[in-house]
C-alpha positions as CSV (number, residue, x, y, z in Angstrom):
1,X,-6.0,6.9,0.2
2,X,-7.4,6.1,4.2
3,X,-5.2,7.1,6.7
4,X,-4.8,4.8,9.5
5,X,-4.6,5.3,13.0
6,X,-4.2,2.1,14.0
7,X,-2.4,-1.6,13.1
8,X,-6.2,-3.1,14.1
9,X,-7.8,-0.6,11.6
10,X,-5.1,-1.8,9.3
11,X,-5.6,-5.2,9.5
12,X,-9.3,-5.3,9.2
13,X,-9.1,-3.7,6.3
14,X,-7.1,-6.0,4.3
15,X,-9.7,-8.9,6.0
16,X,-12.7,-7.0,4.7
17,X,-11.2,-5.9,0.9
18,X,-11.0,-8.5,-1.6
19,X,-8.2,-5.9,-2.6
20,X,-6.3,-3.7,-0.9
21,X,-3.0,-1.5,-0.8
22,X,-0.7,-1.0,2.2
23,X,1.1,1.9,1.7
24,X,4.0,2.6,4.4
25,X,5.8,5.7,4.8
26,X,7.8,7.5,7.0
27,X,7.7,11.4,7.9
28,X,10.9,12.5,7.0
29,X,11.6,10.3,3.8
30,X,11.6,12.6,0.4
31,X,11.0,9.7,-1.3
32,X,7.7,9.1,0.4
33,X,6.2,12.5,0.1
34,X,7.5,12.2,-3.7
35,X,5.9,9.3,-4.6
36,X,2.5,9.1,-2.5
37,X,1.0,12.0,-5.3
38,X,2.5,9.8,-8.0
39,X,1.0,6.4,-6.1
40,X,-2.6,8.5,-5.8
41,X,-2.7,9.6,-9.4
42,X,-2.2,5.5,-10.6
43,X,-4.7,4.6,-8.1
44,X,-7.8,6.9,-9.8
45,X,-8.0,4.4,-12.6
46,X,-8.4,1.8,-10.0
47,X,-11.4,1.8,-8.0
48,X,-11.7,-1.8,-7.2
49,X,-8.5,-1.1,-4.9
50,X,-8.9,0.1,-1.4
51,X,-5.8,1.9,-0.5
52,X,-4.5,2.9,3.6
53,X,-1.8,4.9,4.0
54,X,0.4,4.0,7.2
55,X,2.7,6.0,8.6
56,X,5.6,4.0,10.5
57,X,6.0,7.1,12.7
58,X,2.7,6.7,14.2
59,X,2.0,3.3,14.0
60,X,5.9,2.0,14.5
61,X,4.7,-1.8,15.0
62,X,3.4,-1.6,11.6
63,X,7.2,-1.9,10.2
64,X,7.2,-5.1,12.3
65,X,3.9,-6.2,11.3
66,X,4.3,-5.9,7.5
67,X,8.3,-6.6,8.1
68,X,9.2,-3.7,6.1
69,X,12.9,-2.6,6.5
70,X,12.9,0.4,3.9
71,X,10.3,3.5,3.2
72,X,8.2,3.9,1.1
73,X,6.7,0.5,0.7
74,X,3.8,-0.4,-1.4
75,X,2.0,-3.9,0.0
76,X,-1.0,-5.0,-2.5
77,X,-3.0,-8.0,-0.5
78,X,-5.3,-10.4,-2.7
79,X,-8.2,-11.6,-0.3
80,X,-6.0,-10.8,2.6
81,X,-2.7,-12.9,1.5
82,X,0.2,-10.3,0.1
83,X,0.6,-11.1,-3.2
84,X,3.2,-8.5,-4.3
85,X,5.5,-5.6,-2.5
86,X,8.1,-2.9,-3.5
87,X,9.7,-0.2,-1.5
88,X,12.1,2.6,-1.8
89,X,12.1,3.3,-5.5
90,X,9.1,1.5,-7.4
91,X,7.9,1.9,-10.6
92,X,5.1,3.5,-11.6
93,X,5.0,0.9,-15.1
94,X,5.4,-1.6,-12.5
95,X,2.5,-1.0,-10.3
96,X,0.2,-0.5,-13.4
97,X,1.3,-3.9,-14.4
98,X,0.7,-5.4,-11.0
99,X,-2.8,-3.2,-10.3
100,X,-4.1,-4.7,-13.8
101,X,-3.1,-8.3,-13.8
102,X,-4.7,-8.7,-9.8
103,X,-7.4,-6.3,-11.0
104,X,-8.1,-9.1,-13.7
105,X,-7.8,-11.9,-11.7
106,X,-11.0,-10.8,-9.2
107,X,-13.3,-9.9,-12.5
């Protein structure tokens, strides 16, 4: 997962990925540090998905931006349009689900 150091950088990566993952976090959420490994591990058997990691502690307008009101928050954009979000406690059955249906819907 990128890092981002910027809401531009951000941005043109959802413009220039037919698929991509917005993952917001914060720097002292638990849940965050718990689930990003957890997040990581599902993304290896996804390839096809570019993933950026945002931290709302650095990039604070990104919360604004992405109008996320709870940490973490998982963002997946189809051809730059969000097409699905969860935050604070997701699923990892859930994302599979999510990850393979949009995963089969660009083949």
């Amino acid at each position: 997962m990128e890092k981002m150091q910027t809401l531009e950088q951000t941005e043109e990566i959802i413009e220039n990925h037919p698929l991509t993952l917005i993952y917001i976090s914060r720097e002292q959420c638990s849940v965050c540090h718990s689930f990003k490994p957890q997040l990581e591990a599902v993304l290896e058997n996804y390839p096809q998905i570019k993933a950026a990691a945002v931290s709302a502690d650095d990039i604070p307008e990104a919360a604004s931006r992405f109008e996320v009101f709870t940490a973490p928050a998982v963002l997946l954009y189809i051809e730059g349009t969000e097409r699905w979000r969860g935050a604070r406690f997701i699923r990892r059955e859930e994302l599979e689900h999510q990850f393979t249906q949009w995963s089969e819907a660009l083949e």
